[in-house]
Residue, then its C-alpha position, 0 to 999 in steps of 0.5 A: x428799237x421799237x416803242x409800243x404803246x396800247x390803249x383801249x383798256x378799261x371796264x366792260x360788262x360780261x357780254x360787252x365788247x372792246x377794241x384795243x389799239x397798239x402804236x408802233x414808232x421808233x424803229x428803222x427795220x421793218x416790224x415783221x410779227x405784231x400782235x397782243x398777249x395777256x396775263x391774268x391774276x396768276x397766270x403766265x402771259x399767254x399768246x392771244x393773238x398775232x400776225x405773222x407775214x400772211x397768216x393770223x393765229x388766235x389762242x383757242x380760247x378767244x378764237x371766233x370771238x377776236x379779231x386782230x388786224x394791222x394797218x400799215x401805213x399807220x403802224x397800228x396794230x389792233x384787236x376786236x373782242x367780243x363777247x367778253x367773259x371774266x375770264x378775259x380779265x387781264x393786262x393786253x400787251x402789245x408785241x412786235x419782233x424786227x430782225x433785231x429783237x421782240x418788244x413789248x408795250x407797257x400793257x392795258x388792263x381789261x376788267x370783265x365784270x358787272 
């Protein structure tokens, strides 16, 4: 059992910058993957970025403007956007998987928009 919890959402200007933070608590096991996904008004969840043991994979569609990065000893995943575009309009969900099963944080939302 894991808790994610996101914060580091809100209005940013086209152009602008964020960076978003996720807490992880309440599990025994080990948190292998961890990392954000997103859904727009009308659109699937999609992947935006995660790492995976000693690998990072980016969605093309933020990759060279987005950094996520984990620190261990405090359970914390986060990600650096830059260069924001409405596009990046969206709920950001925090995702974590143990050898027992994938979770989800409550999600935060980020407003691109002047």
């Amino acid at each position: 059992q894991v808790q994610l919890v996101e914060s580091g959402g809100g209005l940013v200007q086209p152009g602008g910058s964020l960076r978003l933070s996720c807490a992880a608590s309440g599990s025994a096991f080990s948190i292998r993957a961890m990392g954000w996904y997103r859904q727009g008004p009308e659109k699937q969840r999609e992947l935006v970025a995660i790492i995976i043991g000693r690998s990072t994979t980016y969605a093309d569609s933020v990759k060279g403007r987005s950094t996520v990065s984990r620190d261990n000893a405090k359970n914390m995943v986060y990600l650096e956007m830059n260069s924001l575009k409405p596009e990046d309009t969206a709920v950001y969900y925090c995702y974590a998987t143990t050898s027992l099963g994938a979770y989800w944080g409550q999600g935060t939302q980020v407003t691109v928009s002047s």
